[in-house]
N, C-alpha and C positions, 0 to 999 in steps of 0.2 A: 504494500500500500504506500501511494506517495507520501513522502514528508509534508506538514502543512505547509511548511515556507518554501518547498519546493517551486520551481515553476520552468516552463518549458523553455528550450535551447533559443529560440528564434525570440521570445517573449524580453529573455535576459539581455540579446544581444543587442535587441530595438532601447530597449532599456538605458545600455551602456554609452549607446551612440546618442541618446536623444540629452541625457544626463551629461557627456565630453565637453562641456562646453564654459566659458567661466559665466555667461548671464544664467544659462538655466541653471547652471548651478548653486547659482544665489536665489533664484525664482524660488526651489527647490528647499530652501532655506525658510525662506519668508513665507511662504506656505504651510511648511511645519507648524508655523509659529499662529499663521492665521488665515481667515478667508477674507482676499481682497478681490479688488477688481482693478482692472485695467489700468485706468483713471491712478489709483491708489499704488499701483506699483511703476507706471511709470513714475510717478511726483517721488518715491523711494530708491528708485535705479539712477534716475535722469537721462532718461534715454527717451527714445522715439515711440510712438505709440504705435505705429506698424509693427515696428523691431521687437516690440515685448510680446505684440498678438503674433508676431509671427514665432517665436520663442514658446510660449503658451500652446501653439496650434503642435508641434512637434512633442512638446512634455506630452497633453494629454493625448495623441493618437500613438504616444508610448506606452500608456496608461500609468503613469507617474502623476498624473494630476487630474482630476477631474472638475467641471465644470457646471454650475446649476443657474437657474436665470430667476432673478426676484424684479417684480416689475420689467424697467427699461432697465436694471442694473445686469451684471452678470458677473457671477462670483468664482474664484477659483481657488481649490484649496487640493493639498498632499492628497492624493487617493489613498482611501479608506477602502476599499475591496478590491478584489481583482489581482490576476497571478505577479503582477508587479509593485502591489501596494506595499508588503514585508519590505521588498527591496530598495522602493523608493525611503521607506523609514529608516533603513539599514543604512543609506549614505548618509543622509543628515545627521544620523547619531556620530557618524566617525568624523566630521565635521570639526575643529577644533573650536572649540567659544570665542577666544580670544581672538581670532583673525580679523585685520584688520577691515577687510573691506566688511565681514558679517557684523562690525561693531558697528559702523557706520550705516547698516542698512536697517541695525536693529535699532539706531537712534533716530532714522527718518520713521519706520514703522510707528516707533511710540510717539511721533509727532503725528500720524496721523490716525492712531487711537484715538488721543487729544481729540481731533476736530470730530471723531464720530462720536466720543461722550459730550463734546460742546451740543451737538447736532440734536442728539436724542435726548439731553437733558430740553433742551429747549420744546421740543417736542413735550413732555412730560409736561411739562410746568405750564403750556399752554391748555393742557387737558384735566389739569390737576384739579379745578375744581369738580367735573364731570365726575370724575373719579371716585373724590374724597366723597363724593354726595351718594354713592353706588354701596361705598366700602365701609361708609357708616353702617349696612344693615347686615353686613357680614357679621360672624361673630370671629372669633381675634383668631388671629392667622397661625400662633404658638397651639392653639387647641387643634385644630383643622391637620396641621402640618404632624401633631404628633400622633395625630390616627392612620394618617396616611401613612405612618412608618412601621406603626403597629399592624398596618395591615397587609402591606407588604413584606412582612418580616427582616431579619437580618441577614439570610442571604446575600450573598454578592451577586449583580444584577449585572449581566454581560449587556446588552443593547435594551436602551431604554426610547419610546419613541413619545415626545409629548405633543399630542393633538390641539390646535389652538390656543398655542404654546404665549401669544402676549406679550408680555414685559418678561416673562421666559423666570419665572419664580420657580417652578417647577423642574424647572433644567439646575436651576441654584441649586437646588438641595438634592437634587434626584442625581443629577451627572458625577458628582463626584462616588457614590456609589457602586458607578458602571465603568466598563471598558468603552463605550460606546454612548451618546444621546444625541438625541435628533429630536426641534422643535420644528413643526411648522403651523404656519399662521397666515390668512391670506390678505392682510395691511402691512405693507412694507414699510409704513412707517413702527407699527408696534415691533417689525423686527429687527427694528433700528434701536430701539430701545432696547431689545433684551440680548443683538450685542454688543452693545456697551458694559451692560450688565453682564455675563458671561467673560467679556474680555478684563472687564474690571478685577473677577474672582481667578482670573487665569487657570480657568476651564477648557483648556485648548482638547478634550474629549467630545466636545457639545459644537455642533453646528445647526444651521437653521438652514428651514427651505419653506419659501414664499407656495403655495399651494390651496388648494380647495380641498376639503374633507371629506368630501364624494369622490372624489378621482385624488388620492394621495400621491406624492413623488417621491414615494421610498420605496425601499424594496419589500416584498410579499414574501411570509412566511418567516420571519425575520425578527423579529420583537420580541425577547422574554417578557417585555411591561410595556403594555401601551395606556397612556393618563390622560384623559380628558378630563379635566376638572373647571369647572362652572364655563361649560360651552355648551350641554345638548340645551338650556335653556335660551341660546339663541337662533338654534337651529329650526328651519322648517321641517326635515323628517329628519327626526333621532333617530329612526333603525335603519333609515339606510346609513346612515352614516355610524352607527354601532357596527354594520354589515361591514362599511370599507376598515373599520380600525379593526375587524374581527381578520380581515384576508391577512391584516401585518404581522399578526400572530404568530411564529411557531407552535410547533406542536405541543400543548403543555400547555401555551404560553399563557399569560392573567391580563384583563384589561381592569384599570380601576377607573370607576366615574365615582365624581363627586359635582354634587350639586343638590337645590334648594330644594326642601319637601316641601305640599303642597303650599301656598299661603296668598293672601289677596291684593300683594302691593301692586295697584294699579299702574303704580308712577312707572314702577320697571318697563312697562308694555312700552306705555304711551311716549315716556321722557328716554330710555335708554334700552330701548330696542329687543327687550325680551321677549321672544315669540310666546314661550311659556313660562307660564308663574307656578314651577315647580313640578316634581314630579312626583308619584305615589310610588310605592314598595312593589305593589303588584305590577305596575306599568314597565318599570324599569326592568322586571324580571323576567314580563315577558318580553322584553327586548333583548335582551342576552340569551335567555330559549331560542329566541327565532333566528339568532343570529349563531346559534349551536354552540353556547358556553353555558356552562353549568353557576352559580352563585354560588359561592362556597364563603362569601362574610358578607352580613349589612350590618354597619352601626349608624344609628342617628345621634346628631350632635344637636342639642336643645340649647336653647339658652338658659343658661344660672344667674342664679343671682346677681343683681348690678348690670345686667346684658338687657337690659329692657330695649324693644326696640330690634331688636338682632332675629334674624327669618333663621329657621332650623337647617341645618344641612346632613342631609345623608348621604354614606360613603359606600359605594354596592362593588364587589370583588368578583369577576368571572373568570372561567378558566376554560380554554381550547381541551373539545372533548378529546382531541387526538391525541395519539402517546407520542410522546418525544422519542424518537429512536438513534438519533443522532448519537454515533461512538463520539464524536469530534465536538469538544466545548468552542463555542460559535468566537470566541475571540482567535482560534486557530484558524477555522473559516475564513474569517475577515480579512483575514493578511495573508491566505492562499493564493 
């Protein structure tokens, strides 16, 4: 049986010649480190922007890099799968820190961190009241967050996928975790905000992708945890879309939703876009029925004393009725 980091003669040799090079081999660096674009790596190189896309266009048809599109943006970061991925992580590791030109590129990159936490704070603080008027009826995010660990258990979590990922909270506490996260959300501006945040926690395991939750752009059969937390409430059909986060599943795999049980606040509908005000026990369950997971935990979270005001949430655990049969732990996969 192959080795995992194995990979094929012609695969290594595209590899070697795509990588021979001294820009892509700073590309190759800066990548590791994050997901930019274009724009973002020319203003770091100081080069031509034909010259970097045409540098970019050889990485990823090496399969050393790959490529995803948010909006008009287009992102490119280290490839995560694929028989070249181990390998492309293998050169950057042998890498020395100290080199002069990787110091210098790592001192333009943290300048343009900078301008995408100026960017998204600004974003933020424009929305902030919107927000703060939403998160008033929440109940405190310490309570919510420690169920969600509790129900997830202590296991270590290979590939974590978060479904209308946001300001990317979820990815905060959940990616370190994993070998692997992946947030997506279909406002490019909200996922401008949570990589700032992500970049900020130097979470370099966690990437985002701009997407629709009916038609997701990750890969299928893939996910030990997929989290969708306070989103089928904005949704018009929660079970197709329970259906598309069910297909990201491995076999085994658990989805956790969290969101509001039943309750009357109008204002959500009418002022901040809630399709539904809340879900009941039985609805949610037969949503994971029909989408072929089993419920294996629900807890509701009420409000206590002093929380007057705060809508109840409940937290429902399914699990893909299929067996995991996989000999190979999915972070050996990845880098296949």
């Amino acid at each position: 049986m192959p080795h995992p980091q194995h990979a094929p003669f012609d695969v290594i040799l595209t590899a070697l010649t795509a990588a021979g090079e001294a820009t892509r081999l700073r590309l190759l660096a800066l990548l590791a480190e994050a997901e930019l674009t274009v724009s973002e790596l020319v203003t770091i190189l100081g080069q031509s922007q034909p010259r970097v896309s045409r540098h970019l266009k050889l990485l990823t048809e090496a399969g050393l890099v790959e490529r995803h599109r948010e909006g008009s943006w287009v992102f490119f970061l280290i490839s995560q799968s694929g028989p070249a991925a181990g390998f492309a992580r293998d050169i950057v590791a042998r890498l020395a820190p100290a080199d002069a030109h990787l110091v210098a590129d790592r001192a333009r990159l943290a300048e343009v961190r900078e301008a995408r936490a100026d960017q998204a704070a600004r974003y933020f603080a424009s929305h902030a009241a919107n927000w703060d008027e939403v998160r008033a009826m929440h109940l405190p995010e310490e309570r919510v967050e420690a169920a969600i660990f509790e129900a997830i258990g202590p296991a270590p979590l290979n590939a974590v996928l978060d479904l209308g990922t946001g300001a990317g909270r979820m990815l905060e506490i959940l990616a370190p975790l994993a070998s692997r996260a992946v947030g997506v959300d279909q406002s490019p501006q909200m996922l401008s905000v949570a990589r700032a945040r992500l970049e900020h926690n130097g979470l370099r395991n966690a990437q985002l992708r701009q997407g629709d939750l009916y038609a997701l752009p990750v890969e299928l059969d893939f996910y030990d945890l997929v989290v969708m937390h306070q989103v089928l409430h904005y949704l018009d059909d929660p079970l197709r879309a329970i259906r598309e986060a069910t297909r990201a599943l491995r076999p085994g795999g658990r989805l956790l939703i969290v969101d509001f049980a039943p309750h009357e606040e109008e204002s959500l509908r009418l002022e901040h876009a809630h399709r539904r005000l809340g879900f009941s026990t039985d609805e949610v369950a037969g949503y994971l029925a029909a989408a072929g997971l089993d419920v294996v935990m629900r807890r509701e979270l009420a409000p206590q004393s002093g929380e007057c005001g705060k809508l109840t949430v409940t937290i429902w655990l399914g699990r893909d009725r299929r067996i995991n049969s996989d000999a190979f732990p999915l972070t050996a996969r990845e880098v296949a």
